[in-house]
RORODREN-985176 format. One line per 10 residues: number of its first residue (from 1); their letters; for each residue x, y, z of N, C-alpha, C. Coordinates in Angstrom, 1 decimal. Layout:
<pts>
NUM) a) X/Y/Z/X/Y/Z/X/Y/Z ~ ...
</pts>
This chain:
<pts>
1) xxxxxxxxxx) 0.8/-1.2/0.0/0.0/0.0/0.0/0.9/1.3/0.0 ~ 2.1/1.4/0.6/2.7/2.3/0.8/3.6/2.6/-0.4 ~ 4.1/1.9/-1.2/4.6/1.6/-2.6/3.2/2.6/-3.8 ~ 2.3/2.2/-3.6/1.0/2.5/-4.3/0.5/4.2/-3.8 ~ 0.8/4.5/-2.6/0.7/5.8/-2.3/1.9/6.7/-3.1 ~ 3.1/6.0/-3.1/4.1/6.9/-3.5/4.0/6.8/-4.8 ~ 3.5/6.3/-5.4/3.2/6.3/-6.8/2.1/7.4/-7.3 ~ 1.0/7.0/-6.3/-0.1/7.7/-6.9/0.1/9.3/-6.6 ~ 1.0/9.7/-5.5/1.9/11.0/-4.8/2.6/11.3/-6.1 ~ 3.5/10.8/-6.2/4.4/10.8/-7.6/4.2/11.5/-9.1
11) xxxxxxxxxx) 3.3/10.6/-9.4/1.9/10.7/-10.4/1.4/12.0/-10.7 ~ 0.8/12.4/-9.3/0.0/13.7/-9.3/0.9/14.9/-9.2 ~ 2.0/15.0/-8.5/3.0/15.8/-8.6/3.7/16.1/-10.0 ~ 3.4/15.0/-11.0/3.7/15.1/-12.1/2.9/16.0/-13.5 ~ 1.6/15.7/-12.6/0.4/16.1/-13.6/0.4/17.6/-13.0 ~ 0.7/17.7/-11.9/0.7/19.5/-11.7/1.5/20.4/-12.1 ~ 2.9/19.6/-12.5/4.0/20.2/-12.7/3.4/20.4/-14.5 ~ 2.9/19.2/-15.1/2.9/19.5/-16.6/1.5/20.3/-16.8 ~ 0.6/20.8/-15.5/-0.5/21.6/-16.2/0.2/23.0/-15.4 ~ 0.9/22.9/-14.8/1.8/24.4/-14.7/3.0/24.9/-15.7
21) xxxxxxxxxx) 3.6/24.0/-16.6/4.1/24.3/-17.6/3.3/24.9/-18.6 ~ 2.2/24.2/-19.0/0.8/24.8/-19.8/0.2/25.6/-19.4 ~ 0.2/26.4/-18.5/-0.2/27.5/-18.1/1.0/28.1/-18.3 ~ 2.1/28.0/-18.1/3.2/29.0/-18.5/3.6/29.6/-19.8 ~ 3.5/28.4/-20.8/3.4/28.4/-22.2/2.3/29.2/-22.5 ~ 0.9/29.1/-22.3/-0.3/30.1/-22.7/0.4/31.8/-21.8 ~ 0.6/31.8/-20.9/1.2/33.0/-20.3/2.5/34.0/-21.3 ~ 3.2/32.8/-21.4/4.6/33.0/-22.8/3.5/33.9/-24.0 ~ 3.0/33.2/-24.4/2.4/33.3/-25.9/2.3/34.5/-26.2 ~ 2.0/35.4/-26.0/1.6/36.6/-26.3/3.3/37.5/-26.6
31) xxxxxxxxxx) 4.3/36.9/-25.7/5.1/37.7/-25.8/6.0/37.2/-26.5 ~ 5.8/35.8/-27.6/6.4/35.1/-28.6/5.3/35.1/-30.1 ~ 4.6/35.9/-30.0/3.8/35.5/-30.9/4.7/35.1/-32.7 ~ 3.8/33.9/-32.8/4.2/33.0/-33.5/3.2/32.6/-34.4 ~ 3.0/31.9/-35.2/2.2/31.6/-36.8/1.1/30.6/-35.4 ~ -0.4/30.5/-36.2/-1.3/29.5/-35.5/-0.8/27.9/-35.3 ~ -0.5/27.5/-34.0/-0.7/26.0/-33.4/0.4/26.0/-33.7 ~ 1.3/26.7/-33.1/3.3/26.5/-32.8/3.1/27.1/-31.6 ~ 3.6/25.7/-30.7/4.3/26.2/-29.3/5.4/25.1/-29.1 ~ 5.6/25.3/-28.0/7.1/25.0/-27.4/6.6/23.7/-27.0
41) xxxxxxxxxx) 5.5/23.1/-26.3/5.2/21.9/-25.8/5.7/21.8/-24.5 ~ 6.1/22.9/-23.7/7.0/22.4/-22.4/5.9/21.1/-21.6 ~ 5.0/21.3/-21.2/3.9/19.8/-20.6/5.0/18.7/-20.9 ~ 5.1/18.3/-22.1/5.9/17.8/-22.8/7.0/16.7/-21.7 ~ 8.1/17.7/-21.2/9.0/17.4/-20.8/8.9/16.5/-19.9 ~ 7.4/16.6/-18.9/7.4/15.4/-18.1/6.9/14.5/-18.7 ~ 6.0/14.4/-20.0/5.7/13.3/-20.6/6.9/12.3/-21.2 ~ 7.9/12.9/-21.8/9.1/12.0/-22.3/9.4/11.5/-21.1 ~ 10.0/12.1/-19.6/10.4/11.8/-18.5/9.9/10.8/-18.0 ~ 8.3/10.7/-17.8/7.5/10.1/-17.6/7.9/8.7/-18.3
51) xxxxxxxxxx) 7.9/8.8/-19.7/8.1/7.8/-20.6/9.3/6.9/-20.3 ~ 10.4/7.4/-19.9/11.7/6.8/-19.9/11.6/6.4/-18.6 ~ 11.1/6.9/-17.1/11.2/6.6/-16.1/10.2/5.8/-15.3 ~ 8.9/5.9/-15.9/8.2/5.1/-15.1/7.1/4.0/-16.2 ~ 7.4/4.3/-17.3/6.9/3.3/-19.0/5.8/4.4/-19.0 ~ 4.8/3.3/-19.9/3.8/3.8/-20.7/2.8/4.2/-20.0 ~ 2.1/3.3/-19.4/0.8/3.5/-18.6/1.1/5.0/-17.9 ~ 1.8/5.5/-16.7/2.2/6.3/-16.0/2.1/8.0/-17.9 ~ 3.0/7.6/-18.5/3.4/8.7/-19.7/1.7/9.0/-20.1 ~ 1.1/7.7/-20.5/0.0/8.0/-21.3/-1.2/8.3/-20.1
61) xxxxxxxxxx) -1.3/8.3/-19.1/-2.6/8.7/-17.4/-1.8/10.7/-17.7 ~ -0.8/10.6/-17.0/-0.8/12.1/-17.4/-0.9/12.9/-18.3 ~ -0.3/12.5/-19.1/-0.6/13.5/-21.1/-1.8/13.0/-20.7 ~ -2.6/12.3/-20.6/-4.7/12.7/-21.1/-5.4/13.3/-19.9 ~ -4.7/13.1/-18.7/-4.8/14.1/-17.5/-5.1/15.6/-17.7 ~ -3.6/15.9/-18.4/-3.3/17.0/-18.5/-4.4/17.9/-19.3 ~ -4.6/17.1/-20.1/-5.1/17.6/-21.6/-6.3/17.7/-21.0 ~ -7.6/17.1/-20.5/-8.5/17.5/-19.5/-8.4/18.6/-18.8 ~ -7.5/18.5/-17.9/-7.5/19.8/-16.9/-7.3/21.5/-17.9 ~ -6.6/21.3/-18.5/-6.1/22.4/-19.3/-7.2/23.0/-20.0
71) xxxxxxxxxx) -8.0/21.9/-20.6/-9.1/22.3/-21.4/-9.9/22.9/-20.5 ~ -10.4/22.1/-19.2/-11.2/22.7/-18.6/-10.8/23.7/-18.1 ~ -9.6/23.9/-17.9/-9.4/25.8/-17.1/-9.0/26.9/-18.3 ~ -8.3/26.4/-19.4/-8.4/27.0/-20.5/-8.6/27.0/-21.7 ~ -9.5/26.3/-22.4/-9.8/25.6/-23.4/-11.1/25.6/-23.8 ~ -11.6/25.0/-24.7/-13.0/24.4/-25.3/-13.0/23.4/-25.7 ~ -13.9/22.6/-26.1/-14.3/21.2/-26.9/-13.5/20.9/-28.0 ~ -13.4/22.0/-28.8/-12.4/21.9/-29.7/-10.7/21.7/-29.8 ~ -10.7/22.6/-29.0/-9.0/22.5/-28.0/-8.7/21.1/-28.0 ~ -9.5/20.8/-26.6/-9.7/19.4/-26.1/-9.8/18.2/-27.7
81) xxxxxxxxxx) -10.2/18.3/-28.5/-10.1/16.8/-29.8/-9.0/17.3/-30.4 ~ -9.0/18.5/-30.6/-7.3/18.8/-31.4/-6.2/18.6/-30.6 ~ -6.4/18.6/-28.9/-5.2/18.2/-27.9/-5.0/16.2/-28.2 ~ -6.0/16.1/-27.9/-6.3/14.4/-27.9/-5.6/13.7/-29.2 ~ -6.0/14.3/-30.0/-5.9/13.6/-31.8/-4.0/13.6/-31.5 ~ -3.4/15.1/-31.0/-2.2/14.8/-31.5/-1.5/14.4/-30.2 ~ -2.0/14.0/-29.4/-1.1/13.5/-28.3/-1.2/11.8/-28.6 ~ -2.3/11.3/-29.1/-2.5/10.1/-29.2/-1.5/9.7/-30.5 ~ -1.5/10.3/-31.4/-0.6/10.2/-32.6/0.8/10.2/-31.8 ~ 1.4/11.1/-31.1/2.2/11.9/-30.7/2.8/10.4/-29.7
91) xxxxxxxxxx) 2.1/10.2/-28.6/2.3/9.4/-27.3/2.8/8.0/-28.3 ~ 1.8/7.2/-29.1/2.3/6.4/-29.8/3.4/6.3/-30.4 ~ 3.9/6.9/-31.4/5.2/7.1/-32.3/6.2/6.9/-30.9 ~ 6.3/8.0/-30.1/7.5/7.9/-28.8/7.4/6.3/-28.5 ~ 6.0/5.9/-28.2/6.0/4.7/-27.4/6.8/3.2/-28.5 ~ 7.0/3.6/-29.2/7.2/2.7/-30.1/8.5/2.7/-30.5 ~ 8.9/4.4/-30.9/10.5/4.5/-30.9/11.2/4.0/-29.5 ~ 10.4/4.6/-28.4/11.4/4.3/-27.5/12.0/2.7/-26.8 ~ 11.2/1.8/-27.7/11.6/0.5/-27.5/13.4/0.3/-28.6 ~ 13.3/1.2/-29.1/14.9/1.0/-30.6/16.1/2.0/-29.5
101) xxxxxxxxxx) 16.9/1.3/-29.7/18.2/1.7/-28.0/18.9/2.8/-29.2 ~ 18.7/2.3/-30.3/19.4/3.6/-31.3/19.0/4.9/-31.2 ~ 17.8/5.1/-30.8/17.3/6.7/-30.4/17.2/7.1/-29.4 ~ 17.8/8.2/-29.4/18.0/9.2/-28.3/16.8/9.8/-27.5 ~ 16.8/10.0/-26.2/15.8/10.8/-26.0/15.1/11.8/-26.9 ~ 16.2/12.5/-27.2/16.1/14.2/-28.4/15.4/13.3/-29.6 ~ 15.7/12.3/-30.4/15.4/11.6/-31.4/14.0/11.6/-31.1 ~ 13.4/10.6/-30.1/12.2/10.0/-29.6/11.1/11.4/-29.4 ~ 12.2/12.2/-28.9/11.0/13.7/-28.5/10.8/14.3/-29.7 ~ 11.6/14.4/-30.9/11.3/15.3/-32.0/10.3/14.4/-32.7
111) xxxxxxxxxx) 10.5/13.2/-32.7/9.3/12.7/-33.3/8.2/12.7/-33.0 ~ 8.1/12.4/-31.7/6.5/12.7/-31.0/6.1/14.2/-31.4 ~ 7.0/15.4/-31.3/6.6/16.4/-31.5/6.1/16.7/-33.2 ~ 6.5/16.1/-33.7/6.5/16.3/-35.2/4.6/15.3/-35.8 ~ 4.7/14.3/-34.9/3.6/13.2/-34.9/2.8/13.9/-34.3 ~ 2.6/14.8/-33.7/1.9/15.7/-32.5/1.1/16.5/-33.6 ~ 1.9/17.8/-34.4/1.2/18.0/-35.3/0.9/17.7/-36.4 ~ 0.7/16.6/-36.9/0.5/16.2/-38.1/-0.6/15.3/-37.7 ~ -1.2/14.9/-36.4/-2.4/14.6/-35.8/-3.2/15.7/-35.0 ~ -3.0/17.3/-35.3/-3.7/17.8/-35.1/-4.4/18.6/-36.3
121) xxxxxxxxxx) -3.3/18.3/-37.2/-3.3/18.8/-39.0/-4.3/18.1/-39.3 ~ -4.4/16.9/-39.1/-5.3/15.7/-39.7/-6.7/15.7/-39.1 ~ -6.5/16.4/-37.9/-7.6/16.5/-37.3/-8.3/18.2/-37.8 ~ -7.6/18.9/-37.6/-8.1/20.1/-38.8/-9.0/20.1/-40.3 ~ -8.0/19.1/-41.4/-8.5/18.5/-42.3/-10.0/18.0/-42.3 ~ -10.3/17.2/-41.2/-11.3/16.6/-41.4/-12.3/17.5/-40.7 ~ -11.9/18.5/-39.5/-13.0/18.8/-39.1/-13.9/19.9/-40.4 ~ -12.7/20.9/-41.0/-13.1/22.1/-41.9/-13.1/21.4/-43.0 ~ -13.1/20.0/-43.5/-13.3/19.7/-44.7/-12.3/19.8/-46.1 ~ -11.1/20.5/-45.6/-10.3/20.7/-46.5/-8.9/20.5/-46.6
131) xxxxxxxxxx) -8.4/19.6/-47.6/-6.9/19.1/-47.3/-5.9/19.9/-47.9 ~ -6.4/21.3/-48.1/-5.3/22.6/-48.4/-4.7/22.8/-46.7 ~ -4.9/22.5/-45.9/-4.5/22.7/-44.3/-3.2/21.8/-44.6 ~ -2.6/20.8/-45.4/-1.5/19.9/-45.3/-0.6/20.5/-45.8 ~ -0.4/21.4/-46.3/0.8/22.5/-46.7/1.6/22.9/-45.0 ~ 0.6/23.4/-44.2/1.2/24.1/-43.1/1.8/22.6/-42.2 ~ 1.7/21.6/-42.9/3.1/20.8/-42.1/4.3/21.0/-42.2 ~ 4.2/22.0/-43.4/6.2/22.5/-43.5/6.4/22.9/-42.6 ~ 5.9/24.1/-42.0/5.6/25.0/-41.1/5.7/24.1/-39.7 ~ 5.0/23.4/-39.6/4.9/22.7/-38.4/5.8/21.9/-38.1
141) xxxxxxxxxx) 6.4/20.9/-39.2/7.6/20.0/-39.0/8.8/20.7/-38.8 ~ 8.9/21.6/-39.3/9.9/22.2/-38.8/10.2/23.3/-37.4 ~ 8.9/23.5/-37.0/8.9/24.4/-35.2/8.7/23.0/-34.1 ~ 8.1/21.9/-34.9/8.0/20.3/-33.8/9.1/20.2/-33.8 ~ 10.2/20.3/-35.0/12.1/19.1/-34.8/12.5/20.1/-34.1 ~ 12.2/21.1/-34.1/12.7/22.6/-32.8/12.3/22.6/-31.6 ~ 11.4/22.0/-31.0/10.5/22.4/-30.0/10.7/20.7/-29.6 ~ 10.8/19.5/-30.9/11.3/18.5/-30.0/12.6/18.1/-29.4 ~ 13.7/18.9/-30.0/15.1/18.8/-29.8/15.2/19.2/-28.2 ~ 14.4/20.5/-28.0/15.0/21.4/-26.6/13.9/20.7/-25.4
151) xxxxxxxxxx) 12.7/19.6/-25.3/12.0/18.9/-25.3/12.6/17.9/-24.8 ~ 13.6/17.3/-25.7/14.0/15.8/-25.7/15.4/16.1/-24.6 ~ 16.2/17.5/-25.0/17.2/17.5/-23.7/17.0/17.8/-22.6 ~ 15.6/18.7/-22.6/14.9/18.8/-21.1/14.8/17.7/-20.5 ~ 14.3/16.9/-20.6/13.7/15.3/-20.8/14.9/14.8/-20.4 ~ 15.9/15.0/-21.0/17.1/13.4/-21.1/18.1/14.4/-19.2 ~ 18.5/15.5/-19.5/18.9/16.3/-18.3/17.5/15.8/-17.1 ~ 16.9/15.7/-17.2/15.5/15.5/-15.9/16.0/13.6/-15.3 ~ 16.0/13.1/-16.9/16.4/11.4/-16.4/17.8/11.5/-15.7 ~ 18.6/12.1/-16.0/20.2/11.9/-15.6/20.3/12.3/-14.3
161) xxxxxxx) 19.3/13.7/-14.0/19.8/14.0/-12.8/18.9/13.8/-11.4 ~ 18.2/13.6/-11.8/16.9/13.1/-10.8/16.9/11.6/-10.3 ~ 17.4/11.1/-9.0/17.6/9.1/-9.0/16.2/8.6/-9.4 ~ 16.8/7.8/-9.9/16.1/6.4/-9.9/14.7/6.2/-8.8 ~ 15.2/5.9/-7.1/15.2/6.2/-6.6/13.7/7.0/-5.5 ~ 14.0/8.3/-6.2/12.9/9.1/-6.2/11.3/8.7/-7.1 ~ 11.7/8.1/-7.9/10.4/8.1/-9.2/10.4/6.8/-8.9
</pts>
């Protein structure tokens, strides 16, 4: 029971930390303003962490956590299926690289980030009915391998220095 408390302690300390990075990032925004549906992903960093440190289950309970809470304190319905679509694209691809020992955290993060929008693009497409929205993946593949590189070393510096131990 005591194992199962420090977990479930663990857990939620985790999901506060990644809906206070997303509130930081919406706080940022205005003073980075940037082209529509480019951000940094910071939430992010505990989700890779998450990933490498405690597996899947634990990575994928927080990312849809998050994505709830956020919606509910800053978001809409729409927010919320455009969050969903690319985290599930997004969480997947990671989940799958990160079984290959050849990829790097940085590796594993830029792809989720890149998988991230191209399941929120897809999710665009279908809602507005139009597949002229697939152009702005240039745009986007290229601010995701940016936003997953500084992502993936946040992430890999968080595993190295944090014990075992603790998590």
């Amino acid at each position: 029971m005591k194992n199962r408390s420090k977990t479930v302690a663990f857990l939620g300390v985790c999901t506060a930390l990644a809906l206070i990075l997303a509130y930081l990032e919406i706080l940022l925004q205005p003073l980075f303003p940037t082209l529509p549906g480019i951000k940094m992903g910071l939430p992010n960093i505990v989700i890779v962490f998450l990933l490498y440190r405690r597996g899947i289950g634990a990575a994928v309970g927080v990312s849809f956590l998050r994505i709830l809470l956020v919606t509910m304190l800053f978001g809409n319905a729409m927010a919320f299926f455009f969050s969903v679509a690319g985290a599930f694209l997004s969480l997947l691809l990671m989940i799958i690289l990160r079984r290959m020992s050849f990829l790097s955290t940085v590796g594993v993060s830029v792809a989720g980030a890149v998988a991230h929008n191209i399941g929120q693009i897809l999710t665009a497409m279908l809602v507005l009915e139009t597949v002229e929205l697939g152009y702005y993946l240039v745009i986007l593949t290229v601010s995701g391998t940016v936003a997953g590189i500084v992502i993936g070393l946040a992430g890999a510096m968080l595993i190295k220095k944090i014990p075992q131990k603790i998590v």
